[in-house]
N, C-alpha and C positions, 0 to 999 in steps of 0.2 A: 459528734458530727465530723468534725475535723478527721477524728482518726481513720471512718469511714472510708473520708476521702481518698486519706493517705495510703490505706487499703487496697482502693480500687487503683490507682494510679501503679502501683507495687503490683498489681495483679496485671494489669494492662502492658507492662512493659515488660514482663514475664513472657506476656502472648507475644511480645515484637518480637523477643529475642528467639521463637522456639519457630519465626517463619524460616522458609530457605533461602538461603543467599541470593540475593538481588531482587526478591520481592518485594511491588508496589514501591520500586523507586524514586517514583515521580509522578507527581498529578499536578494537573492543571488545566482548565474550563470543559471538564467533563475527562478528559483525558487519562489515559493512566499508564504507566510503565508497569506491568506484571513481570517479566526480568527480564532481562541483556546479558550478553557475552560475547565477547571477543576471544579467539582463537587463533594461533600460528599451526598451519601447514605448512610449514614451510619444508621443502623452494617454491611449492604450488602457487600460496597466497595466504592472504586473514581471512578469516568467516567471522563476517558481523550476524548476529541476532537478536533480533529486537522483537517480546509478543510483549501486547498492550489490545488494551480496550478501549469503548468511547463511548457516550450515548447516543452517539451517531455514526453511522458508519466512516471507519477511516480510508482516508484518499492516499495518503503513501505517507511513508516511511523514510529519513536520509539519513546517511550519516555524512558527519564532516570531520574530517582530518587533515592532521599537519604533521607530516613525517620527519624528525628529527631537527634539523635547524631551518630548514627551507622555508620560505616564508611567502611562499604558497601552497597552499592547501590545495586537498580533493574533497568533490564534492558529490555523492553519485547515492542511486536509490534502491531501496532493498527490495524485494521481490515479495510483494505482499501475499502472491499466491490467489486465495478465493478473498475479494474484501469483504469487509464485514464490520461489527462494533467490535469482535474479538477477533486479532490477527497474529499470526507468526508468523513473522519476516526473516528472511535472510542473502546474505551477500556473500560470494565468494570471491574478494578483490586480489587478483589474481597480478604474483609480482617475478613469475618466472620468464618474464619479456626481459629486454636489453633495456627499454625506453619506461616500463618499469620494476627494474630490481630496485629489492631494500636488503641489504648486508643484513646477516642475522645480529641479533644484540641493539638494534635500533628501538628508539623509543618514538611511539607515536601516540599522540595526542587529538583526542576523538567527543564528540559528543552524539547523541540522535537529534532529531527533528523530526514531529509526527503534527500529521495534521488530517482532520476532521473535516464531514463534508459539512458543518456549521460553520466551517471558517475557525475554527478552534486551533490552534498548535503551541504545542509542546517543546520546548529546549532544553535536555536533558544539561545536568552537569558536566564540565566540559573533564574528563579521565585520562589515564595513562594507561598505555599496556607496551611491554616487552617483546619486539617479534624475535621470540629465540629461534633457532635450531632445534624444529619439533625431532630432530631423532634422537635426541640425549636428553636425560635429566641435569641440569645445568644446578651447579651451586656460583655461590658469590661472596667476596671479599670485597670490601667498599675501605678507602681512604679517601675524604675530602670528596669532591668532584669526580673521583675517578672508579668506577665500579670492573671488574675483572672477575670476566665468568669463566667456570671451566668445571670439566665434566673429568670425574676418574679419582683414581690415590695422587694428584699431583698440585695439594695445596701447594707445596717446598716452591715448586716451579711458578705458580701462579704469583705467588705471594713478590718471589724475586721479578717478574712480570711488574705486577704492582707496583711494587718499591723504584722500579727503574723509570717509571713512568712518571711516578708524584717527586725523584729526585730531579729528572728533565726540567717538569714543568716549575719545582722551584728555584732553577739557577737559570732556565732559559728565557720561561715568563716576564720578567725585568729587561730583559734585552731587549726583547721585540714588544714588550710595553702592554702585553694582554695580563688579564684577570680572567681565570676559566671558572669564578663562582657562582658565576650567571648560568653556565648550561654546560650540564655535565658532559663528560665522556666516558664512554662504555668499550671496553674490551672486551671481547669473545678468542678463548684460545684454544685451539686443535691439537691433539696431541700426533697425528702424523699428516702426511700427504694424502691419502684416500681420502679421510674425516673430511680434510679444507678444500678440496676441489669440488666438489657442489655446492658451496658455499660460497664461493668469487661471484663474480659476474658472469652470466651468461659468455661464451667465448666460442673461437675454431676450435676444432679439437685437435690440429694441430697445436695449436697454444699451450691447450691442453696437455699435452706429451710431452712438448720440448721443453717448455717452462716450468721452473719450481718456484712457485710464492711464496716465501714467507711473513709478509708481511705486505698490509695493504689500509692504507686510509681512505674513509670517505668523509672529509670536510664537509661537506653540506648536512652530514647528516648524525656528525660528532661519535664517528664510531671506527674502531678498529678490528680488523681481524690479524691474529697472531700463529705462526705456527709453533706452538710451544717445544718441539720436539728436535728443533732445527741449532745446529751448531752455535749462534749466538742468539738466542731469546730476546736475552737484555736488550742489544745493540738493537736487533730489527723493533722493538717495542719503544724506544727511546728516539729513534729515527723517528717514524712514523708519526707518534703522537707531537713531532715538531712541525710534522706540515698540518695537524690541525690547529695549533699554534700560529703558525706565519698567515696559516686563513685566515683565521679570527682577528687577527693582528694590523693585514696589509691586503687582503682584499676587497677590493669595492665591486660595487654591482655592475660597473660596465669592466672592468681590468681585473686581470689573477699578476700577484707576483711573477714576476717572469722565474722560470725553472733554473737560470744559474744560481742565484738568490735563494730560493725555495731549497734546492738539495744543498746547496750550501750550508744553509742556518741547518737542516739537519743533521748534515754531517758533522758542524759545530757541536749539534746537541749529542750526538752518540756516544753512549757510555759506551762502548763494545766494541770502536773504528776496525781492529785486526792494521796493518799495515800494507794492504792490496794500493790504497790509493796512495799511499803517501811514491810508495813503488812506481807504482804507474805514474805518476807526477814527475819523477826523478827521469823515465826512459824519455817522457816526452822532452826532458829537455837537452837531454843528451842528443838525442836526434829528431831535434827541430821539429816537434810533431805540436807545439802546442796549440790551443785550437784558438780561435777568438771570441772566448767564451761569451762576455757580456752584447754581443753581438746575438747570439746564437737561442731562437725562437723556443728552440725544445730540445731534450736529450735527443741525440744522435743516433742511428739508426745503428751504423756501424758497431760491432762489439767492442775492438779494440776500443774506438773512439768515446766509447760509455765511460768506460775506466777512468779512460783520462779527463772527460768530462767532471767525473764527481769528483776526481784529487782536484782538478780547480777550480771548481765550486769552491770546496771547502778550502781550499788553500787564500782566494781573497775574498769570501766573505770572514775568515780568523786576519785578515789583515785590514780589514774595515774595522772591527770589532779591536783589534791593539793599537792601529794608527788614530785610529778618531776618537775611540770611546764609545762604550756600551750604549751612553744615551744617545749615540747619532744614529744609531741602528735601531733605536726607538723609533726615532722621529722620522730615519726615512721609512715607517713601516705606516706609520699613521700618515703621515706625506700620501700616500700612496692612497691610504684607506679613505680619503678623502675625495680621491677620484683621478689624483696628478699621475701623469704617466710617468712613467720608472726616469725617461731623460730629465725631465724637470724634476723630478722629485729630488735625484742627485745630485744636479746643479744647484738645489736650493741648499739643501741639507750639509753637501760635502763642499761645495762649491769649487768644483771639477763637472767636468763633462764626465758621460759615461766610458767613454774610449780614454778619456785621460785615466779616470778612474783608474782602467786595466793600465794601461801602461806606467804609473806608478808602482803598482802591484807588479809587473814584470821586469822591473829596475830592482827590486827586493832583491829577486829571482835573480839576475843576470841575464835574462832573456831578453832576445829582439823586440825592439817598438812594433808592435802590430799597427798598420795605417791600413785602415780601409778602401779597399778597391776603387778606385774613377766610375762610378759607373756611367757617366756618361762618355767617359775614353770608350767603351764598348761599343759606343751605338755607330752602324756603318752614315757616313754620309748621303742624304737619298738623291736621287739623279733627279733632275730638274723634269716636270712635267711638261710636257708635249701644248703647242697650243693649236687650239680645234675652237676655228669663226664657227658661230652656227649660222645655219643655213634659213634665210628669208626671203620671200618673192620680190622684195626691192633688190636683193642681191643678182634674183636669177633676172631682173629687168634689166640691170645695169648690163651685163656680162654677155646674156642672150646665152646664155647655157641651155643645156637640154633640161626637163624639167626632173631628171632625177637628182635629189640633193648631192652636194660632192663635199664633201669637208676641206676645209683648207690644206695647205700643203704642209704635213707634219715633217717636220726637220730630220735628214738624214739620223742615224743613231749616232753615224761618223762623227756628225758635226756637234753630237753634245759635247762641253767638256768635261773632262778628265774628273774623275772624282777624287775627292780630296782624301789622300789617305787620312786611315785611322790611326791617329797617335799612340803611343802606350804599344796598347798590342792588337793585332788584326781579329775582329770579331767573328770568330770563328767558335762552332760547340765547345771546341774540346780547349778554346781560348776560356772561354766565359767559367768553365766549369774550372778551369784553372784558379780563375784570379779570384774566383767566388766560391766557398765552401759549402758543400749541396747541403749542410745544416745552416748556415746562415740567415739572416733575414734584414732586408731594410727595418721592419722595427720590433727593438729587441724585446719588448715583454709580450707575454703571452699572448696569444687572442683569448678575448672573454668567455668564460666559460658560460656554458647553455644554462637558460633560467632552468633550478634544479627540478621542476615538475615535469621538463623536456630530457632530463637527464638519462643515459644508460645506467653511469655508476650512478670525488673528489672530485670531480671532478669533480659528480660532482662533483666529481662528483667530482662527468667524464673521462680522462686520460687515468690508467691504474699509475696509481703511486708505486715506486719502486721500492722493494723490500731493501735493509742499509744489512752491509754495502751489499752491493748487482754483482753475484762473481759471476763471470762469464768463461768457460772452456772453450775456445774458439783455437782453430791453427793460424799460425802468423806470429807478428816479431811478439808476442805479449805472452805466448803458449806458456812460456818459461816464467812470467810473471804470475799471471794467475792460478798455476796451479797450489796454491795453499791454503785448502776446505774455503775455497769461499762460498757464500750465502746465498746468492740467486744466482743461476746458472742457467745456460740453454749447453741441451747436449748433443754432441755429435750425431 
């Protein structure tokens, strides 16, 4: 009898093994999952499909999803078509908008929900799926955490990709105090500029033209794109995967790292620096150009000003990181990640102000104390307001006035006095824009970045991350500096 058993059971799971893939996935109170699949169109979108039956007719169909690290999901309904107890559903979640692109090489995380018009539903298992880049065949090389896709004869290059990414994360991880074993990160790499340009984010096509990307992080959603074919690989892949680092690290849900900080610790982390900034760091102080970095909201609009921007980034985040010690660049990142804005987080951790901070770091150097502008020396004195009785019938009794109201007697202009000059300097445009650098800001860390389900990208995913280092071809005193192959460029 037994053996019977054993027979039938050997026979039975013969029949499971010879259904097709993703048949009868899931049952529950009449319910049934016949198969699913998930697909990348991509730039278009994912196509979810979900066919199931029921002993009752089904009332819809969802899926729910959680795109890469965001910690809001979507939640939206597939298109039953004719209902019935037997349905084929499908959805075409479409991600070639600004508000929502998903970079290719993202992982998302998906289940169904179906439900019956007996009040019946179903919760499928919660899966993973890959949104690649449907126009290539993709392979993969995985180390630890870190997975690097790429299409073509160019393991060599990927592999060095690879290697430069898992060396970052183990000599930079300890600084900024992150463990990335918790959730991965995935690289996707192009082997020229055509390939990677419909794969960025929606943009002008201006943008398009002038700028070369090589490299771009989305923090929110633990994913990098690489242009494998570009003059330093390495450096732009070792950059990049450090602002998914200072995310994980130092960001809270209401504050981002502010950007001097952020390209800084990258530029720390860059196996690949070239000598652009250290350059551009040296002309700045030749001729008084240096900016007041930890002052200063975001990289600079200006080109020249970029350059000099990331030589000191990196020059006093390497001087926090030798003067204090690796662990204080931990603690102010968790400082941070805790919700403290970057002024207090300094003051606790360094115990300096942020503007001492720099001016320390500019004693190194032998540069000028930077002291921030009076703003309130700017503001003009305001002229004394006029006084105006209002007008009442006891008044026009007293008076025997006519009866149309009259307002008191406003004081000659003559007779106001003299406004009291403005100290410092006369607040005039071309004064204010003087004393104030049109990248500066009253408060220096970021503004918070948009919850990522609002998101276009790092900013997330919002703001693109700058490919390391930004060469920039521009005319002006720096022409002479920049021109040696550097890495991101706008061209003439």
């Amino acid at each position: 009898m037994s053996g019977r058993i054993s027979y039938l059971l050997v026979a039975v799971a013969a029949a499971l093994l010879l259904l097709p893939s993703g048949e009868v996935m899931a049952q529950s109170g009449g319910i049934e999952v016949v198969s699913s699949s998930v697909t990348s169109e991509f730039p278009l979108g994912i196509r979810f499909r979900v066919e199931a039956r029921s002993d009752s007719e089904i009332e819809e169909i969802a899926v729910r999803f959680r795109v890469g690290e965001q910690t809001r999901g979507e939640y939206t309904y597939l298109d039953l078509g004719e209902a019935g107890q037997l349905v084929d559903s499908e959805l075409l979640f479409r991600t070639s908008t600004g508000s929502r692109y998903i970079p290719p090489g993202t992982i998302i995380r998906y289940n169904f929900e179906i439900t019956d018009a007996e009040g019946n539903q179903l919760d499928t298992e919660r899966e993973e799926f890959i949104y690649e880049d449907a126009r290539f065949q993709w392979d993969e090389i995985t180390e630890g955490a870190v997975t690097v896709a790429y299409h073509g004869p160019v393991l060599r290059r990927a592999q060095a990709i690879l290697d430069a990414i898992v060396d970052t994360i183990g000599v930079m991880g300890p600084i900024v105090g992150v463990d990335i074993t918790e959730e991965p990160i995935r690289v996707t790499v192009y082997n020229n500029v055509p390939e990677m340009l419909p794969a960025l984010p929606p943009g002008s096509s201006a943008i398009r033209r002038d700028l070369v990307t090589e490299g771009q992080a989305f923090v929110r959603f633990g994913t990098l794109l690489v242009l494998g074919g570009a003059s330093r690989p390495r450096g732009t892949a070792s950059h990049e995967v450090m602002h998914i680092l200072t995310h994980r690290a130092g960001d809270s849900v209401g504050r981002r790292v502010p950007s001097w900080l952020s390209e800084g610790l990258s530029e720390l982390g860059n196996l690949d620096p070239g000598v652009s900034y250290d350059i551009a760091l040296q002309f700045a102080l030749a001729n008084d150009r240096l900016l007041p970095i930890t002052s200063m909201a975001s990289v600079p609009g200006n080109p020249e000003d970029v350059i000099i921007f990331y030589g000191q980034a990196r020059s006093i985040v390497q001087y926090m990181v030798v003067e204090y010690g690796a662990d204080k660049m931990g603690e102010l990142m968790a400082t941070m990640k805790a919700g403290t804005n970057v002024d207090d987080s300094i003051q606790k951790v360094y115990g300096v102000s942020r503007v001492e901070l720099e001016n320390l770091w500019r004693d190194t150097l032998g540069a000028p104390e930077f002291v921030p502008p009076n703003l309130d020396a700017l503001l003009p004195t305001p002229l004394p307001a006029p006084v105006i009785e209002l007008f009442t019938f006891d008044s026009l009794r007293n008076t025997g006035a006519a009866a149309t109201p009259q307002a008191a007697e406003v004081p000659s202009p003559t007779a106001a006095p003299e406004p009291t000059a403005t100290p410092v300097v006369e607040a005039t445009p071309e004064a204010v824009a003087k004393a104030i650098p049109d990248t500066s800001a009253s408060e220096p860390e970021a503004p918070a970045e948009a919850d990522p389900a609002d998101q276009p990208t790092g900013g997330a995913c919002g703001v693109p991350v700058h490919g390391s280092p930004i060469e920039l071809f521009t005319l002006g005193p720096l022409l002479g500096l920049v021109g040696l192959g550097l890495r991101r460029r706008l061209r003439r």
